[in-house]
ChimeraX commands (.cxc) that place a marker at each C-alpha (Angstrom):
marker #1 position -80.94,11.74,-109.78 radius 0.5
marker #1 position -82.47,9.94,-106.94 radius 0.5
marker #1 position -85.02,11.70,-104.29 radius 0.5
marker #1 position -83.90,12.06,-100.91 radius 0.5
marker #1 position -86.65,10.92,-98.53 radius 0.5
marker #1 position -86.86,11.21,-95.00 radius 0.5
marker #1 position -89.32,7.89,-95.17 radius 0.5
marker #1 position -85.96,5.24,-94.31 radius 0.5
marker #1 position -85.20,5.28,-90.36 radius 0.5
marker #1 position -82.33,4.05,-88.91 radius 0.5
marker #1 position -82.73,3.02,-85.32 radius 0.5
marker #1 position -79.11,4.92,-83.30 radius 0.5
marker #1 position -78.48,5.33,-79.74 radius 0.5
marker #1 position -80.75,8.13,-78.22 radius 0.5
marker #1 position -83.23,7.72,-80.99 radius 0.5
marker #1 position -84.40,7.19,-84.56 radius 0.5
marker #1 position -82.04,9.23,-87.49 radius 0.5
marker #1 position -83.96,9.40,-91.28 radius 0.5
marker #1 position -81.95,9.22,-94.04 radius 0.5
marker #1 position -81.89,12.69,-94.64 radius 0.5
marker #1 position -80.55,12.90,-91.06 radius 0.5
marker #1 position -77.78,10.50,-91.95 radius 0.5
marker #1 position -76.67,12.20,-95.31 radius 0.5
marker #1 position -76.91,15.81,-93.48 radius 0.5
marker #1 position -74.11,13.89,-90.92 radius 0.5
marker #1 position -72.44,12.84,-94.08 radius 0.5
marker #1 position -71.97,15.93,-95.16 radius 0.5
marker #1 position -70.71,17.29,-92.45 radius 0.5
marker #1 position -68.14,14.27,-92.48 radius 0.5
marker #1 position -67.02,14.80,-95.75 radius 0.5
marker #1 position -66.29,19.10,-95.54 radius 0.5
marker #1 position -64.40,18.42,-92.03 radius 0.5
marker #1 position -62.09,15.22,-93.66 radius 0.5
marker #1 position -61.79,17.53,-96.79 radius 0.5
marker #1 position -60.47,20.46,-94.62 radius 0.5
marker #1 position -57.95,18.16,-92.95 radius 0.5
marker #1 position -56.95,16.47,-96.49 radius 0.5
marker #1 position -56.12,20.25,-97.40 radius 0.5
marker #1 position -53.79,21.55,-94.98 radius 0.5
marker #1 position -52.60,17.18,-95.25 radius 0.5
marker #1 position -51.30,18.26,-98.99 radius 0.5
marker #1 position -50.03,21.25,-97.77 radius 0.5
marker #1 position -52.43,23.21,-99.91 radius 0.5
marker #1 position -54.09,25.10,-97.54 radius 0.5
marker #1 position -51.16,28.16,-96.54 radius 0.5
marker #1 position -53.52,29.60,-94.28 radius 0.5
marker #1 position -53.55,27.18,-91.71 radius 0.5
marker #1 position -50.12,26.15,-90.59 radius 0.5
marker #1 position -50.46,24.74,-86.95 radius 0.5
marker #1 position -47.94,22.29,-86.92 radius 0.5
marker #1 position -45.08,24.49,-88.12 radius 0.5
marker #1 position -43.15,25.15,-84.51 radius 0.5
marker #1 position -43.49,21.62,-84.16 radius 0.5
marker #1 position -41.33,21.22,-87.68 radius 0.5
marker #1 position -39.15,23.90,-86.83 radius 0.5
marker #1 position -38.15,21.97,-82.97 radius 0.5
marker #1 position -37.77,18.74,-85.53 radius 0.5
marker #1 position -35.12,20.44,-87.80 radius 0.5
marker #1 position -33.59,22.46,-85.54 radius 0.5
marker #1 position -32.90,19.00,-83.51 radius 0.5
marker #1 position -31.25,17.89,-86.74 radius 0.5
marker #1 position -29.43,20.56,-86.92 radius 0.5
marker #1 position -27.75,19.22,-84.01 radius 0.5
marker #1 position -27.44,15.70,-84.77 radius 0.5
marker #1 position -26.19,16.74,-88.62 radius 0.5
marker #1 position -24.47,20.62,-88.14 radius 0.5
marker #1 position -22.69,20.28,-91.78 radius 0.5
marker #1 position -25.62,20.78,-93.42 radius 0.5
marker #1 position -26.53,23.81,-91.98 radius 0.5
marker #1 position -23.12,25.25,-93.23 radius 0.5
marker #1 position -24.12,28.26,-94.63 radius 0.5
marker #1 position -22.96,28.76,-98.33 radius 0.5
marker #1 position -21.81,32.32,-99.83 radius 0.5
marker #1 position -24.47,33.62,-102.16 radius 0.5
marker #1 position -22.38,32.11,-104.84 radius 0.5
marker #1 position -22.67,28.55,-103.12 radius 0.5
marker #1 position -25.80,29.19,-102.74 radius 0.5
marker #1 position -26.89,29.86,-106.10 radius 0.5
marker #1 position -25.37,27.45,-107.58 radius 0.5
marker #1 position -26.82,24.85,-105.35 radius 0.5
marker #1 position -30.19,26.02,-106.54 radius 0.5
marker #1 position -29.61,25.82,-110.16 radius 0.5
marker #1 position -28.29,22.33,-109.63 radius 0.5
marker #1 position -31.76,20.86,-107.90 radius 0.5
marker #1 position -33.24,22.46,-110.75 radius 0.5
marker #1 position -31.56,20.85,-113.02 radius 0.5
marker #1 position -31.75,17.71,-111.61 radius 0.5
marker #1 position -34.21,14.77,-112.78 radius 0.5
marker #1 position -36.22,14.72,-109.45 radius 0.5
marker #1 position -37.07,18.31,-109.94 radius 0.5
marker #1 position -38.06,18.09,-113.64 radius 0.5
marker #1 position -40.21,14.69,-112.11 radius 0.5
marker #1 position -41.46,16.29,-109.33 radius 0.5
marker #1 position -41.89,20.12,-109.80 radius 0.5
marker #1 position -42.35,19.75,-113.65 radius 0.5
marker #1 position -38.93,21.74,-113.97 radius 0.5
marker #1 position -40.43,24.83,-112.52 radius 0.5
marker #1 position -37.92,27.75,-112.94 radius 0.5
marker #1 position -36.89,29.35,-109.24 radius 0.5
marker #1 position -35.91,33.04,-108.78 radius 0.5
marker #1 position -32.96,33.28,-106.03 radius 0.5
marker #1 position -33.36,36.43,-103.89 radius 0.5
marker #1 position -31.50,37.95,-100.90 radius 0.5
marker #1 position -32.53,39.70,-97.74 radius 0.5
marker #1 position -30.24,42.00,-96.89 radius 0.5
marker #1 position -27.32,41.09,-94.90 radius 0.5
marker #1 position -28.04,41.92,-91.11 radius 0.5
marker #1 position -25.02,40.10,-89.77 radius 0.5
marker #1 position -26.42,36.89,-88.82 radius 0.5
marker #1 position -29.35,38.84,-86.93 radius 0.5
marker #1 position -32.32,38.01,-88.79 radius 0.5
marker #1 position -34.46,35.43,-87.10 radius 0.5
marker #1 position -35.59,34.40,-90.76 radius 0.5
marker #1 position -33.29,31.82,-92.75 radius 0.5
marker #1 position -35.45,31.88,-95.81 radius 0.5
marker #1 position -38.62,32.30,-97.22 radius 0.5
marker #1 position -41.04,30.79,-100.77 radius 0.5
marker #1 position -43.28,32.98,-102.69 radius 0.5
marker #1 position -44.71,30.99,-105.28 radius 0.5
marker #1 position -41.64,30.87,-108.24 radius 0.5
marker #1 position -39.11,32.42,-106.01 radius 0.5
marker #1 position -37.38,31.99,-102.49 radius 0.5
marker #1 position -35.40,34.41,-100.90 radius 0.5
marker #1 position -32.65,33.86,-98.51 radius 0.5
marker #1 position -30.74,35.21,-95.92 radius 0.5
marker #1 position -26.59,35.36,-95.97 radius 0.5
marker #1 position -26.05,34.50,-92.82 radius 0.5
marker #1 position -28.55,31.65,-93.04 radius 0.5
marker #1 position -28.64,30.47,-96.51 radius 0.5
marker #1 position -27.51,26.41,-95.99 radius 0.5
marker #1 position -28.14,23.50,-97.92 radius 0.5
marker #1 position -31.07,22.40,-95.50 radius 0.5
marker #1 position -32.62,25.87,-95.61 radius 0.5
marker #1 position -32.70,25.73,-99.40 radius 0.5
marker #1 position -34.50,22.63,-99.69 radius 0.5
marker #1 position -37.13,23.40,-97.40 radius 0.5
marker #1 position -37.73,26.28,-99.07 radius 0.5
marker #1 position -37.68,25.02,-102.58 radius 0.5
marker #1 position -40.59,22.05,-100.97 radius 0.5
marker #1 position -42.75,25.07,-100.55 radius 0.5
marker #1 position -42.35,26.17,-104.03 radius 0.5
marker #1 position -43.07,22.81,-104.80 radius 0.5
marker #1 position -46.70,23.04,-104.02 radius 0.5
marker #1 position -46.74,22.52,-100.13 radius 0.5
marker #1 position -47.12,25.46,-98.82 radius 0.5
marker #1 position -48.02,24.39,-94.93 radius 0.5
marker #1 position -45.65,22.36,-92.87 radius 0.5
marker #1 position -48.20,19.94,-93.02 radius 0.5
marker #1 position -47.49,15.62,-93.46 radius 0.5
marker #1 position -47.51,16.40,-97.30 radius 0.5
marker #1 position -44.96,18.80,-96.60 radius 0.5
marker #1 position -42.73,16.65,-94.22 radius 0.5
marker #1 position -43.21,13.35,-96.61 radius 0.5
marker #1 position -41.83,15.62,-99.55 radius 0.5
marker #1 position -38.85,17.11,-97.32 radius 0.5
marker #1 position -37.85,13.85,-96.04 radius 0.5
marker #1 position -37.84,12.47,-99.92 radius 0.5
marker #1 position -35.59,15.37,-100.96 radius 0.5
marker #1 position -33.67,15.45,-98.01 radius 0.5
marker #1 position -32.29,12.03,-98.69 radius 0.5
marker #1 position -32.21,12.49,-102.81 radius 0.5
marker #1 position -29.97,15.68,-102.36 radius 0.5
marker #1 position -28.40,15.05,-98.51 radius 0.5
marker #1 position -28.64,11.73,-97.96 radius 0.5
marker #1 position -30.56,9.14,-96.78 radius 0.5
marker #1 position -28.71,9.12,-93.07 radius 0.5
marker #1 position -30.16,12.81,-93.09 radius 0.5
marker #1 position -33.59,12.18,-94.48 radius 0.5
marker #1 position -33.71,8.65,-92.07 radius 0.5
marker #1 position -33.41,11.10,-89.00 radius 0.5
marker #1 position -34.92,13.67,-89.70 radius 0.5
marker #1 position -38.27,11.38,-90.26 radius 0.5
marker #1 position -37.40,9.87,-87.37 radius 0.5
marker #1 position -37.41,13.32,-85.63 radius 0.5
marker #1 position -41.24,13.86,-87.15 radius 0.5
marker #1 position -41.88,10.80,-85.68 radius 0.5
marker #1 position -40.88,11.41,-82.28 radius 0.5
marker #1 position -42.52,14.91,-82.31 radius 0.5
marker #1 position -45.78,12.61,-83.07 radius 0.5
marker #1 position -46.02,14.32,-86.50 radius 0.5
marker #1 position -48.27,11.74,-89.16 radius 0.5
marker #1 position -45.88,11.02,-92.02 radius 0.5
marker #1 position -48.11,7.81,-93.47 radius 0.5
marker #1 position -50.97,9.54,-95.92 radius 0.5
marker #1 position -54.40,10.56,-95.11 radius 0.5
marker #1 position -57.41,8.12,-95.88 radius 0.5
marker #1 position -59.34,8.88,-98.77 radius 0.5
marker #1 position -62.89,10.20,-97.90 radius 0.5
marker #1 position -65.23,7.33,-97.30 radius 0.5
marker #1 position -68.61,7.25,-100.33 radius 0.5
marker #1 position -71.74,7.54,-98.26 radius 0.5
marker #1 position -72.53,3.97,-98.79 radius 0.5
marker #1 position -69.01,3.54,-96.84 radius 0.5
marker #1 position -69.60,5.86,-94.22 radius 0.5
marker #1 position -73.36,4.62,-93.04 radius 0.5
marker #1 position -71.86,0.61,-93.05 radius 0.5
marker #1 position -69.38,2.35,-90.47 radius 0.5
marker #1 position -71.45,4.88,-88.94 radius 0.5
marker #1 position -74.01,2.24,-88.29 radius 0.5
marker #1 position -71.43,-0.23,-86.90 radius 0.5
marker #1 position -70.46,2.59,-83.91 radius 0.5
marker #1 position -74.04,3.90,-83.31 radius 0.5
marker #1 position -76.90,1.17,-83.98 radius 0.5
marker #1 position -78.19,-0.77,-81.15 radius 0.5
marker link #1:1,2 radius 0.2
marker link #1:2,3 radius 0.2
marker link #1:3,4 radius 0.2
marker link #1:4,5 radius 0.2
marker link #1:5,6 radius 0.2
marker link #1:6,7 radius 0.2
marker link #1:7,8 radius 0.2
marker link #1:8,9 radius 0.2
marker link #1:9,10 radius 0.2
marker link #1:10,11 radius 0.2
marker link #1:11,12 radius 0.2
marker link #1:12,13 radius 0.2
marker link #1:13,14 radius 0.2
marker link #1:14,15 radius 0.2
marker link #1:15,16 radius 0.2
marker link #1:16,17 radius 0.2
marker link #1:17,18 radius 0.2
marker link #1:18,19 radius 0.2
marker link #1:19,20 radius 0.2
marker link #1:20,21 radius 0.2
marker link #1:21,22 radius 0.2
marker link #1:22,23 radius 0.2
marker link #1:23,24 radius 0.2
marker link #1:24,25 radius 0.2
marker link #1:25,26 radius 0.2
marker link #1:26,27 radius 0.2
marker link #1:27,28 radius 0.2
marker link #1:28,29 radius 0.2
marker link #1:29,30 radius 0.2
marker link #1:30,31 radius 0.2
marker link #1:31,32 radius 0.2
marker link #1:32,33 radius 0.2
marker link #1:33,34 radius 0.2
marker link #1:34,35 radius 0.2
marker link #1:35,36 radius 0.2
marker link #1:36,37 radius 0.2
marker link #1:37,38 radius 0.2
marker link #1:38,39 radius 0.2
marker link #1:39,40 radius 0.2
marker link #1:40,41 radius 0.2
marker link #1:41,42 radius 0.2
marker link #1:42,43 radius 0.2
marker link #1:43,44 radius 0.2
marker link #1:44,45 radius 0.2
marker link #1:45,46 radius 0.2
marker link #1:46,47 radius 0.2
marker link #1:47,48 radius 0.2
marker link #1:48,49 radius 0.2
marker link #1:49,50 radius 0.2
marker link #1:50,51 radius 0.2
marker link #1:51,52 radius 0.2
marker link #1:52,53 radius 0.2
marker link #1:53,54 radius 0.2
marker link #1:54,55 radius 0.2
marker link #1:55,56 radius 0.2
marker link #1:56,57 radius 0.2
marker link #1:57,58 radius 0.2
marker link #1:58,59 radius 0.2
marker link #1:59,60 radius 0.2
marker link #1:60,61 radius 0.2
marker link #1:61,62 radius 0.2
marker link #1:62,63 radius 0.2
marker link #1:63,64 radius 0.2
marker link #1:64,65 radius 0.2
marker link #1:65,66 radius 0.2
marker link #1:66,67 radius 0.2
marker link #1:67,68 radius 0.2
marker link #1:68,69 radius 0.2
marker link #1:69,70 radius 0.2
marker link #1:70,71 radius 0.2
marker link #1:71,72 radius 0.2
marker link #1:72,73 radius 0.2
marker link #1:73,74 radius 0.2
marker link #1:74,75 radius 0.2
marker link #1:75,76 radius 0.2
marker link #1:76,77 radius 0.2
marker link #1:77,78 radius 0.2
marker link #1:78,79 radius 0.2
marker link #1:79,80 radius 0.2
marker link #1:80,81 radius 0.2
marker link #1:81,82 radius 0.2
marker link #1:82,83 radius 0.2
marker link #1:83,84 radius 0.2
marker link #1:84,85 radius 0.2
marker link #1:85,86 radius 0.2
marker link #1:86,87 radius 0.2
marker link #1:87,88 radius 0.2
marker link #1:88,89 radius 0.2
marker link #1:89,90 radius 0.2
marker link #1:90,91 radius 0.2
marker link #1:91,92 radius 0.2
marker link #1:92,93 radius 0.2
marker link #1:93,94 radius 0.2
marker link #1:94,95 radius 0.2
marker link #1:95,96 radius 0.2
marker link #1:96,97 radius 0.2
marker link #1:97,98 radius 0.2
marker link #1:98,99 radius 0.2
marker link #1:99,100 radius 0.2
marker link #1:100,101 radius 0.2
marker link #1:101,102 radius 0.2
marker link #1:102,103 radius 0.2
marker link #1:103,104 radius 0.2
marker link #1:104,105 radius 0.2
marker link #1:105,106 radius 0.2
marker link #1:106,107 radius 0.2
marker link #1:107,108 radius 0.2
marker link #1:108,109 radius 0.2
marker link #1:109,110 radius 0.2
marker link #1:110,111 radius 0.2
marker link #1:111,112 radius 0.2
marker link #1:112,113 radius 0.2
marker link #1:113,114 radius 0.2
marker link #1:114,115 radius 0.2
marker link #1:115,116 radius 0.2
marker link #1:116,117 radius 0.2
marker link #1:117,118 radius 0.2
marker link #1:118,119 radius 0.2
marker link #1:119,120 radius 0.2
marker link #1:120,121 radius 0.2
marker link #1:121,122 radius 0.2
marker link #1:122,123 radius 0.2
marker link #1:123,124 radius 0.2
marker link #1:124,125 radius 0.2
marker link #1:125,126 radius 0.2
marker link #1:126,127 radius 0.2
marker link #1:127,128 radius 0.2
marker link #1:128,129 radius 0.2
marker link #1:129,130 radius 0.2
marker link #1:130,131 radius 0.2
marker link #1:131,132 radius 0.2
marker link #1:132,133 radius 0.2
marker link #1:133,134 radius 0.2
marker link #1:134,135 radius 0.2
marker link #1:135,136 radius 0.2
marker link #1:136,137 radius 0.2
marker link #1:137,138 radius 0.2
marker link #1:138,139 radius 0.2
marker link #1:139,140 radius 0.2
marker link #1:140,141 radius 0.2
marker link #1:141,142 radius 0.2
marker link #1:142,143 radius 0.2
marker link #1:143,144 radius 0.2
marker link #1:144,145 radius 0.2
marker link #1:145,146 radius 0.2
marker link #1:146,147 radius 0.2
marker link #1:147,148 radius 0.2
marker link #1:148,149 radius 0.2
marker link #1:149,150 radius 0.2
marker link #1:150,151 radius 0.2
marker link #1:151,152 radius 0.2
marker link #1:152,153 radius 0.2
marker link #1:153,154 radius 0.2
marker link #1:154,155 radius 0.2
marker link #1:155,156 radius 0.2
marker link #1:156,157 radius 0.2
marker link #1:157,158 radius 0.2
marker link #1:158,159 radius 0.2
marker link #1:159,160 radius 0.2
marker link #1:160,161 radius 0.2
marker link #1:161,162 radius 0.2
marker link #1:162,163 radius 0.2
marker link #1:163,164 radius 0.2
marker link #1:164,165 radius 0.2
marker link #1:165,166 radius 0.2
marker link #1:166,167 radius 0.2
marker link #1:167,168 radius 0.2
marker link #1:168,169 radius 0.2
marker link #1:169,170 radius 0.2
marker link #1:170,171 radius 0.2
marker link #1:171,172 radius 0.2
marker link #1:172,173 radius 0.2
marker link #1:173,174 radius 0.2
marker link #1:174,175 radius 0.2
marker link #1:175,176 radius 0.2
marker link #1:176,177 radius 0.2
marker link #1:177,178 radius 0.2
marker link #1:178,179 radius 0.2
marker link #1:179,180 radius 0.2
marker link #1:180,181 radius 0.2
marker link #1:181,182 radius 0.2
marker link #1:182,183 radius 0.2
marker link #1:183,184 radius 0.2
marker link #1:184,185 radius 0.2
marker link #1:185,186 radius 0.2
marker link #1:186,187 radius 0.2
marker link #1:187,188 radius 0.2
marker link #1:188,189 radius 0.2
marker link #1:189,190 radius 0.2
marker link #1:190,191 radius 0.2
marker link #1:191,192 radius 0.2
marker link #1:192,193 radius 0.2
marker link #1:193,194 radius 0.2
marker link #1:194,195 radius 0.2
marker link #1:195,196 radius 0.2
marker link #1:196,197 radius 0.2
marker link #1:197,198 radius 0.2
marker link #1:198,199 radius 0.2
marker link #1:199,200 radius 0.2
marker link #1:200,201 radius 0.2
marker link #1:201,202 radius 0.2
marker link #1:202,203 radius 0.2
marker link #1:203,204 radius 0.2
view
């Protein structure tokens, strides 16, 4: 393992950085773009602050597309579960994870809530329970559990695999619009990387 030394100086704007001043920089480079990469892959649940943004995107498709926000009976409903289950995307994608359908109980189409994922399960509401509002739900069993880009790249791909790619075409559109990154995030740079473009930006 090679010794860090302070003896190397590289000559910035506002004064002279060591090495060790560099790779302390680096660091801090590489724990902020992990952070964002996180809540990117939708791994991070905690942080979630582009949800309203999603929600104003699909509720504007909503508009633009109203049958598929048709709500099914619980029948329906079920059924259309155990058929994306079945289905070769979600034994590709999802490694044929097994879903549990559950059901809030029915407040008359009062609940504010259409749905929500816990891990293997996602429970819906009757007045709510659509096609739309079971695949976004079934994304965050998937894995994503922000509305972050992996999150929207994911519901667009499903969207047009199991509603069409009209739907899915819009409805990225939409993301777009709402200046929501779809394209994925850039791999974190290898400190040899970073100082070449660190050094480009800051040396005199």
């Amino acid at each position: 393992m090679a010794l860090i030394t302070s003896s190397k100086r590289c000559l910035a704007r506002g004064g002279m950085l060591t090495d060790l001043e560099l790779r302390e920089k680096y660091n801090l480079y590489v724990k902020r773009k992990g952070k964002q990469n996180r809540y990117s892959s939708g791994s991070n649940y905690v942080v979630d602050s582009e949800m309203t943004k999603v929600y104003r995107c699909e509720w504007k498709l909503q508009r633009e597309f109203p049958i598929i926000h048709e709500v099914l009976s619980k029948n329906c409903a079920e059924k259309y579960v155990d058929r994306i289950l079945k289905s070769k995307y979600w034994k590709d994608n999802a490694q044929g994870k097994r879903i549990i359908v559950e059901w809030y109980k029915d407040m008359g189409g009062r609940r504010a809530v259409n749905g929500t994922a816990y891990g293997s399960s996602i429970k819906l509401s009757p007045s709510g329970s659509s096609k739309y509002v079971i695949i976004h739900e079934l994304v965050h069993c998937m894995g994503y559990m922000n509305h972050g880009r992996g999150f929207r790249n994911k519901l667009v791909e499903m969207t047009s695999r199991f509603l069409g790619r009209d739907v899915a075409k819009q409805l990225k559109k939409n993301f777009r619009e709402a200046k929501l990154k779809m394209n994925k995030p850039r791999p974190i740079l290898t400190y040899e990387e970073w100082v070449e473009k660190w050094k480009k930006y800051n040396v005199e």
